[in-house]
Steps between C-alpha positions, in 0.01 A plus 500: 500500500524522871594372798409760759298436766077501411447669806582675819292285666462110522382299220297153569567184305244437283398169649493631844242752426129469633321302193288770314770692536722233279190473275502852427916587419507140302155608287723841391837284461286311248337762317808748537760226418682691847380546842487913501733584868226698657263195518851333715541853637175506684489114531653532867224685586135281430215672597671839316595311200117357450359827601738676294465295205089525484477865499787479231285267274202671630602807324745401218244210377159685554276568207388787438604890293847490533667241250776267721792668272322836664529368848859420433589834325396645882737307694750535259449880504508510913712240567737724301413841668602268853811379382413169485711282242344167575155608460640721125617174392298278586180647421645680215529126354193455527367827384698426128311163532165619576518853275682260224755760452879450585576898529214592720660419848799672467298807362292493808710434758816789356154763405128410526455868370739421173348130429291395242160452668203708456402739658209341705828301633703781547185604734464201666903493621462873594293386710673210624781742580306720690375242731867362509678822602271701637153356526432768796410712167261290353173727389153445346648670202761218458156237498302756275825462277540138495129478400560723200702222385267247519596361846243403755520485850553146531863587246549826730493219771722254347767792416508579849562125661695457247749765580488450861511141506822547331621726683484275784698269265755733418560580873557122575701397158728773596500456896590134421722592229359256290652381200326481137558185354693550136254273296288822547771685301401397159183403491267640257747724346571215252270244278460157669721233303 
């Protein structure tokens, strides 16, 4: 346990925060049992934090041909390539959630290229990479691939948003210097009591 700073930058009191603001970070306190620090991280800021969080949940909640442990495997796989410890954590929780495997997370996060996913997924965060770290080189061969594996455009989509919306992410968690709250430590690595 900690008790370093959340932030470089300011972070609101709860009750001073506009009202569907509130809403939101005491909905996740509920569900989560913790309020995550990037929801108080970005709290300061409003209209980011609302914009911010729809295109999040816009993405990560969507239906559609990636499965939601899928859509975490990316950002753990980027987040990762960027440096980005909150987002490794955190999302690396909920990846052992979703994927309902306590080893998978680390896996991804130390080698997507050495985990045990298949190889459509192995594809699909080749992919994600490329559009990370140098999506300058993306190429209709990289689509014509991604389709061999059974992805549509609409997934070929959702790979790329993915990866860049958390790559905007990255660049602010680590800007800020925003700290990963510990509860994120254990979870899913161990059976609920």
């Amino acid at each position: 346990m900690t008790d370093k700073p959340i932030s470089r930058f300011p972070i609101p009191k709860l009750a001073d925060l506009p009202e569907d603001i509130r809403t939101a970070i005491e909905g996740v306190q509920e569900k989560a049992g913790f309020v995550p620090n990037i929801f108080l991280a970005l709290a300061h800021r409003p209209d980011e934090f609302r914009a911010f969080f729809a295109y999040h949940d816009a993405l990560m909640e969507r239906d559609g041909g990636l499965t939601k442990a899928e859509r975490e495997m990316i950002v753990v796989a980027t987040s990762a390539a960027n440096q980005c410890q909150y987002c490794v954590i955190a999302h690396g929780a909920i990846l052992r959630i979703r994927a309902k495997n306590p080893l998978i997370a680390d896996q991804v996060a130390a080698n997507w290229r050495k985990a045990d996913i298949t190889p459509r997924q192995k594809a699909m965060l080749t992919y994600a990479l490329k559009v990370s770290q140098t999506a300058w080189e993306v190429t209709d061969e990289d689509f014509a691939g991604l389709r061999g594996h059974g992805f549509s455009d609409d997934d070929i989509w959702d790979i790329g948003a993915i990866t860049a919306f958390f790559g905007l992410s990255n660049r602010l968690v680590n800007m800020g210097s925003i700290r990963t709250n510990d509860q994120f430590y254990l979870m899913g690595r161990l059976p609920k009591a």
